[in-house]
N, C-alpha and C positions, 0 to 999 in steps of 0.2 A: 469608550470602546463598546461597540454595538454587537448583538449575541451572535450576526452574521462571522462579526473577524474574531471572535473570542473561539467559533467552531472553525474558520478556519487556520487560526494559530494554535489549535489542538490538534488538527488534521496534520497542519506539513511538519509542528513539531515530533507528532508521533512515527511520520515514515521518517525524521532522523535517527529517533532513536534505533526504531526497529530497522531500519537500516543497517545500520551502525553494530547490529547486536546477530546478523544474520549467519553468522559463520559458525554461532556457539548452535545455533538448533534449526532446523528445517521450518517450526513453527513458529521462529521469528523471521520465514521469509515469506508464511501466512499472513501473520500480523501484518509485514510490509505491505502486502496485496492490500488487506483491508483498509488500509493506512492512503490508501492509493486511490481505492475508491468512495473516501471518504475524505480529501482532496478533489477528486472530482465532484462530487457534491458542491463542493463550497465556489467549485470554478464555477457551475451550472448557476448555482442563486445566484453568484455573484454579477450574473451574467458575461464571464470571460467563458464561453462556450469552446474558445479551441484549446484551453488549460485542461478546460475538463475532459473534454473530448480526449486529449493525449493520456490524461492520468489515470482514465477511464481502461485503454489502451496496454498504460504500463501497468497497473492491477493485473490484469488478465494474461504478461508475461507473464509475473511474479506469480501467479496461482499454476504455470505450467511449468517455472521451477521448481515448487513444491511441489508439487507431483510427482516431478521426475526424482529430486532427492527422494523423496519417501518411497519410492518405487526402488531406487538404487539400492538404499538401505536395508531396506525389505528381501532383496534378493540379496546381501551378504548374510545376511542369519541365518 
């Protein structure tokens, strides 16, 4: 296994996890994001450009999820 698939089976393992874990905190829906853009990463070297392209994408929901959670949040205290 070569250092390209070892970063990218740390990449889409990581958005499972924090996937998986986004319910318990708003900053595991950060993680996700970063999780997402670093899947795209690995789509770009890998040269699958429309992987990355999309996951690129879904990062940049996920960071206006968090947003709006912590925003939501923020306005109940």
């Amino acid at each position: 296994m070569d250092t390209l698939t070892l970063f990218g089976l740390f990449a889409v393992s990581a958005m499972l996890v924090t996937y998986t874990l986004e319910k318990r905190s708003p900053w595991f829906v950060l993680a996700f994001a970063i999780s997402c853009w670093l899947g795209s990463a690995y789509g770009f070297l890998q040269g699958a450009w429309p992987f990355g392209l999309i996951e690129a994408i879904w990062g940049g929901v996920a960071v206006a999820r968090w947003w709006q959670l912590r925003r939501s949040r923020h306005s109940r205290v």
